[in-house]
N, C-alpha and C positions, 0 to 999 in steps of 0.2 A: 466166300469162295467165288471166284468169278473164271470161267472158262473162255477159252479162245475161238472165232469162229472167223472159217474164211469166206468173202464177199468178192465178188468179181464187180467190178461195178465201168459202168461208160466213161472213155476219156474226157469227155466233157464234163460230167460230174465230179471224174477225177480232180481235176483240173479247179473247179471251182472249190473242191473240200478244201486242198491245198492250199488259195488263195486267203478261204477264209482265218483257216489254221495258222499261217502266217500271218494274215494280219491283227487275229486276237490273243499270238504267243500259247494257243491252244492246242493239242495234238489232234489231227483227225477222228483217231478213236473216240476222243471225247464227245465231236459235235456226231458221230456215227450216234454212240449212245442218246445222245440228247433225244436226234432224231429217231431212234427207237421208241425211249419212252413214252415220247408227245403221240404218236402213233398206234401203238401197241394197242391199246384201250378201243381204240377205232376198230380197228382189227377185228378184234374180239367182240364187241358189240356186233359188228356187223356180220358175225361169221355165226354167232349166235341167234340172230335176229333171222340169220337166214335158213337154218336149221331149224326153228320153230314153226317157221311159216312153210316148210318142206313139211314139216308133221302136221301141221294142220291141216294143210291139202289132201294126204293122206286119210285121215281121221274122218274125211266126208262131213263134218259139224258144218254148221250154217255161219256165215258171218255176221256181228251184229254191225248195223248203221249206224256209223259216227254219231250222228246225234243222240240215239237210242244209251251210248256209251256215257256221251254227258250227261245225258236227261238220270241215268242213276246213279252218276258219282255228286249231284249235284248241278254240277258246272251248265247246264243250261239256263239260255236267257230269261 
């Protein structure tokens, strides 16, 4: 199932989607999607990553120091 969504996007942008889409016999939508995908994940991590460290500010807990981190996964020198 795949739903429709509308995007306002800069005539410059415009302009270059079109160029692309012409020159690779592709529709717009397509490289729209493309560029979702490649992104999306980005997104997410970092919307993620940002919301943890929002709670752990909160939580008052101490930070441990990078090397303290390696020195018990192993990975120190």
């Amino acid at each position: 199932m795949s739903s429709t969504h509308t995007v306002r996007l800069p005539e410059q942008l415009t302009a270059r989607l079109a160029t692309l889409a012409r020159a690779t016999k592709r529709t717009k939508s397509y490289f729209i999607r493309e560029a979702l995908e490649r992104s999306i994940e980005d997104l997410e991590d970092a919307y993620l990553a940002e919301t943890a460290y929002e709670e752990f500010l909160k939580s008052g807990n101490d930070s441990i120091p990078l090397e303290e981190v390696e020195r018990r996964l192993g990975l120190a020198d």
